[in-house]
C-alpha positions as CSV (number, residue, x, y, z in Angstrom):
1,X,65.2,120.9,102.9
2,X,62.7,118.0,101.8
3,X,59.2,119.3,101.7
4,X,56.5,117.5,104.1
5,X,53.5,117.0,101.8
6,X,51.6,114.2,104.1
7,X,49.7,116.0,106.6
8,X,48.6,114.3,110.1
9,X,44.9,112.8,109.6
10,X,43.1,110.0,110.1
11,X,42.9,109.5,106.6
12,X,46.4,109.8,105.8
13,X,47.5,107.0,108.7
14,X,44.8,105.1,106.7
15,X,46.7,105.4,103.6
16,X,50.1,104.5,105.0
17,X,48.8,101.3,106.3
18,X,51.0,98.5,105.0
19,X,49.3,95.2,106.1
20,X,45.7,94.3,105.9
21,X,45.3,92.3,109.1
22,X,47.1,92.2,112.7
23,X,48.6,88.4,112.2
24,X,50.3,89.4,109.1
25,X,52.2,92.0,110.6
26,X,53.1,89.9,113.9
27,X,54.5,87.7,111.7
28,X,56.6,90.1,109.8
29,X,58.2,91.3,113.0
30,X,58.6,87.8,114.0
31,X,60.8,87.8,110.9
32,X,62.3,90.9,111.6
33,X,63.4,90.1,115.6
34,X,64.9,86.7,114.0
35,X,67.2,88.9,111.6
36,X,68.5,91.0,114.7
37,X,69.2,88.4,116.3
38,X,71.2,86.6,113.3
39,X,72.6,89.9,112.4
40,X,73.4,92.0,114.8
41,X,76.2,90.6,117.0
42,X,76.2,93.3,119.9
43,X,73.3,91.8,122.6
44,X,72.4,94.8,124.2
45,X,71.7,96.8,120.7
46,X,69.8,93.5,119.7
47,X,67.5,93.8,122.9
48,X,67.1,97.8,122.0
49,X,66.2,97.2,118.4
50,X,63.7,94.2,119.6
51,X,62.3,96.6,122.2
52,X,61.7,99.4,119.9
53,X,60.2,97.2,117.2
54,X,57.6,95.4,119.7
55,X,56.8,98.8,120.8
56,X,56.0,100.0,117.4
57,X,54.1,96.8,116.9
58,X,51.7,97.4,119.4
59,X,50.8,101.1,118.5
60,X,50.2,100.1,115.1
61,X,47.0,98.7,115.4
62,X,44.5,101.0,114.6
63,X,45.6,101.7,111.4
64,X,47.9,98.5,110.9
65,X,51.5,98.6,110.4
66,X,51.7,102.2,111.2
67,X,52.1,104.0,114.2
68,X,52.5,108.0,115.0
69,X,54.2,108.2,118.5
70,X,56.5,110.8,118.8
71,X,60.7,109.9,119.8
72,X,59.9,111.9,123.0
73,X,57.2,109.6,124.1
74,X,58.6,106.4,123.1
75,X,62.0,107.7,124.7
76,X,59.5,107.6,128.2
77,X,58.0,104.2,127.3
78,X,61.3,102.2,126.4
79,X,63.8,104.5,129.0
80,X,65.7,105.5,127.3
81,X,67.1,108.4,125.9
82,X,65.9,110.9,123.2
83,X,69.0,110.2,121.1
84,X,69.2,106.4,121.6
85,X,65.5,106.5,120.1
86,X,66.7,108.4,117.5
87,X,70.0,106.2,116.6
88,X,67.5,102.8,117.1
89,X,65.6,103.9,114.4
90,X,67.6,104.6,112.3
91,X,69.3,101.1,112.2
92,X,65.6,100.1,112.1
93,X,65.2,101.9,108.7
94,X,68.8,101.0,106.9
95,X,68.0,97.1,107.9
96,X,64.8,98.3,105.4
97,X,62.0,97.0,108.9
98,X,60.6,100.2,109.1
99,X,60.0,103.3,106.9
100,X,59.8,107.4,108.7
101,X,57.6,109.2,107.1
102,X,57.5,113.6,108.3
103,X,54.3,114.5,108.9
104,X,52.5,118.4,109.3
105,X,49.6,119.6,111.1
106,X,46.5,120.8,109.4
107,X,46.2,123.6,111.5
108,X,49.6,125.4,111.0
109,X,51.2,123.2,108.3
110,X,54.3,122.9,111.2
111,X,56.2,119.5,111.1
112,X,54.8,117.2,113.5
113,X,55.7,113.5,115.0
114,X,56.9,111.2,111.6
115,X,54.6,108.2,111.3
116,X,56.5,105.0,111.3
117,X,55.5,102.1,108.9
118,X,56.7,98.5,109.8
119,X,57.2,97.3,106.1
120,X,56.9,94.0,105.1
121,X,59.2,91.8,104.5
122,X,59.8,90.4,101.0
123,X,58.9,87.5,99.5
124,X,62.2,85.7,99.7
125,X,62.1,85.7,103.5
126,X,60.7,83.2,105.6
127,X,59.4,82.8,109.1
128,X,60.2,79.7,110.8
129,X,58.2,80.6,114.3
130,X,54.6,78.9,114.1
131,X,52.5,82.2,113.8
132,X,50.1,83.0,116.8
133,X,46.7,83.7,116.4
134,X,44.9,86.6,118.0
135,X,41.8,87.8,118.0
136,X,42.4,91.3,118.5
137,X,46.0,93.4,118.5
138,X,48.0,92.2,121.4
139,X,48.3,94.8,124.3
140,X,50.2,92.9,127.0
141,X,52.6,90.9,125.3
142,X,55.6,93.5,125.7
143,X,58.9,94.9,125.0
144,X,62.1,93.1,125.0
145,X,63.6,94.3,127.8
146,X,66.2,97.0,128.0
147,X,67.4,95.8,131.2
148,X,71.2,95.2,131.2
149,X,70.5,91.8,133.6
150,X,68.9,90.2,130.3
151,X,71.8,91.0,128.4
152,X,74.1,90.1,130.7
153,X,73.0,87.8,132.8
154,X,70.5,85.3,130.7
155,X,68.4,85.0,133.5
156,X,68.2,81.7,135.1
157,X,64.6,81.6,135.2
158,X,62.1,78.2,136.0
159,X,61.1,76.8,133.2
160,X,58.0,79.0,132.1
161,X,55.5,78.3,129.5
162,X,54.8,81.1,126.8
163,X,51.7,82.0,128.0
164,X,51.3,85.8,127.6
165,X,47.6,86.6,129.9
166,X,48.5,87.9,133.4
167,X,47.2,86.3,136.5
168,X,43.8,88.1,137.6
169,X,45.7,88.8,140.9
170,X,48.2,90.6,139.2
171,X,47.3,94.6,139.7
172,X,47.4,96.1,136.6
173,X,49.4,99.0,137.2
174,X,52.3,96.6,138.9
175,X,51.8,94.5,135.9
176,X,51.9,97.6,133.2
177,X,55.3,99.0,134.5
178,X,57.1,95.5,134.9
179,X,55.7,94.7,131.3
180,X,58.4,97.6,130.0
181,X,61.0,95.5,130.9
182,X,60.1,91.6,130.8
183,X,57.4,90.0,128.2
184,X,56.8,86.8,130.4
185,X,53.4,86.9,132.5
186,X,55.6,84.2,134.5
187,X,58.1,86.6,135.1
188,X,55.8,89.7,135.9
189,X,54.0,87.0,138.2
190,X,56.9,86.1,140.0
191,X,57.6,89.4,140.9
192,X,54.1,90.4,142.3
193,X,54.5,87.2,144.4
194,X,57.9,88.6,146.1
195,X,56.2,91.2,147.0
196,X,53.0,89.7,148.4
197,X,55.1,86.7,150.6
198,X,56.8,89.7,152.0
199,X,53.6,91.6,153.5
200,X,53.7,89.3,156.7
201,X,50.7,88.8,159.4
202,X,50.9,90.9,162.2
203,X,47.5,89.6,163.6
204,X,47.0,85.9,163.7
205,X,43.4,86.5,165.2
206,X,42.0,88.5,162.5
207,X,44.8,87.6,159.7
208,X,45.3,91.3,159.6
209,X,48.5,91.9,157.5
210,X,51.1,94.8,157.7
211,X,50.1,96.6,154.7
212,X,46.7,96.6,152.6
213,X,46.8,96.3,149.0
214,X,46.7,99.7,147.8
215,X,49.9,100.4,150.1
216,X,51.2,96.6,148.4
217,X,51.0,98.5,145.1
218,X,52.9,101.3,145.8
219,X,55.6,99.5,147.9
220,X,55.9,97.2,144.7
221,X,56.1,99.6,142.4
222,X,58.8,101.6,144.7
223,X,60.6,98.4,144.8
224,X,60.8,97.3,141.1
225,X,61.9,100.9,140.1
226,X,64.7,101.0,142.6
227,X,65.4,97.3,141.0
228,X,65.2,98.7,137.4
229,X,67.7,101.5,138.5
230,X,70.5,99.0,140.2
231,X,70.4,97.1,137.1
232,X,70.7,99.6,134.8
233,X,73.4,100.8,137.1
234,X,75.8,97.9,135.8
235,X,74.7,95.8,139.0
236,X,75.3,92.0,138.1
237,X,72.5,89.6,139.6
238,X,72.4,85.7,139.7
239,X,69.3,85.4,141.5
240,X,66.9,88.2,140.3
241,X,63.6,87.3,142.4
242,X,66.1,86.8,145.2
243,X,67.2,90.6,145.1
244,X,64.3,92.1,144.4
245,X,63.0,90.1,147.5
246,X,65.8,92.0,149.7
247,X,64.9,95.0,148.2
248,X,61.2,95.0,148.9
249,X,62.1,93.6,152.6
250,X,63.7,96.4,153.0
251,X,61.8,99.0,151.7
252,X,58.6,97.2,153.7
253,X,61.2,97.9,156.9
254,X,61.3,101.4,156.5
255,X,57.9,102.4,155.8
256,X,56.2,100.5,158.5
257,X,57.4,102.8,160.3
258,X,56.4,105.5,158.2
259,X,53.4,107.3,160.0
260,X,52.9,108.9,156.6
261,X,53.0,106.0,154.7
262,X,50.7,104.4,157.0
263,X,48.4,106.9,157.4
């Protein structure tokens, strides 16, 4: 059995950093999503590496280039399973994009989560994307998604610009869980507006509509899960805003008459 001689610290996740500022690193996994894509033929292991990498990406920016999540807890983030983290990464390290390195605990010297290290590429690789430039480490640029509908279906989607800042009138805990599964503030947009066109006036007086905003959250939330779960399901879609709408039309159905709900 290899010995663990790095133990968990501050300083040791110091020490492991591989880049010296948050634009070099974006750029090396620009590099890096490129070569998946080029390399690996299989489109729903593609948007699984790309979703792990990205997710990697953005936990590695206090000490840059590494991260210490543990496979449980970016099993929960990505959805997936403990053992499809565990294969992913491995295909991450033998295409030589990130490095595992065990870790143990100062306080009992037990094996702990590994650190990951996104290392950079070499000199003989080149990255044709214009590199973006941000001011601090990106937080709501997201995932790839994991979604089978974007491996399968391509979505047909309006012509969006790149822009990655959510609309103010996006809540931010509608916006956080679509963000696991589409990197477009467009897209995440779009969805929030479904559900908003769908909470109808019921007082034309007052303007008074069926649900308020905290019950808007919830019912979009509901909604996009049970979404998430059809697709991952194997359902195929053509027109994704258009079934999510039916899906939040119904849901809004049911719990108007839902004394609970209501309250």
């Amino acid at each position: 059995m290899k010995k663990i001689n790095v133990i968990a610290s501050v300083d040791s996740f110091h020490n492991l950093a591989t880049f010296t500022d948050i634009e070099e690193m974006n750029k090396t996994v620009r590099v890096y999503r490129d070569h998946i894509k080029s390399s690996i033929s299989r489109s729903d292991v593609q948007a699984r590496l790309i979703a792990l990498l990205e997710l990697l990406k953005r936990h590695s920016c206090k000490q840059i280039g590494v991260s210490y999540m543990s496979k449980n807890t970016i099993a929960e983030k990505l959805d997936f399973s403990y053992k499809t983290v565990q294969r992913l990464m491995k295909k991450l390290e033998e295409l030589g994009m990130i490095r595992q390195v065990p870790m143990k605990r100062k306080k009992d010297m037990l094996q702990t989560a590994n650190a990951v290290q996104i290392i950079q590429t070499k000199n003989d690789v080149t990255d044709k994307t214009p590199p973006k430039k941000y001011r601090k480490c990106p937080t709501i640029k997201t995932t790839s998604v994991s979604l089978k509908q974007n491996i399968i279906n391509k979505r047909k989607s309006v012509s969006f610009s790149h822009s990655n800042f959510i609309a103010h009138w996006v809540p931010e805990q509608f916006s956080k869980l679509v963000n696991y599964y589409y990197d477009k503030a467009e897209t995440i947009q779009e969805f929030w507006k479904v559900v908003k066109q769908n909470n109808t006036i019921i007082n034309h007086v007052d303007g008074c509509r069926a649900f308020t905003d905290n019950q808007l959250i919830t019912i979009g939330e509901r909604a996009f899960k049970e979404f998430v779960m059809k697709i991952k399901a194997g359902k195929k879609v053509k027109n994704v805003y258009g079934y999510f709408n039916g899906i939040v039309n119904n849901l809004m159905d049911k719990l108007f008459f839902d004394h609970d709900f209501m309250g």
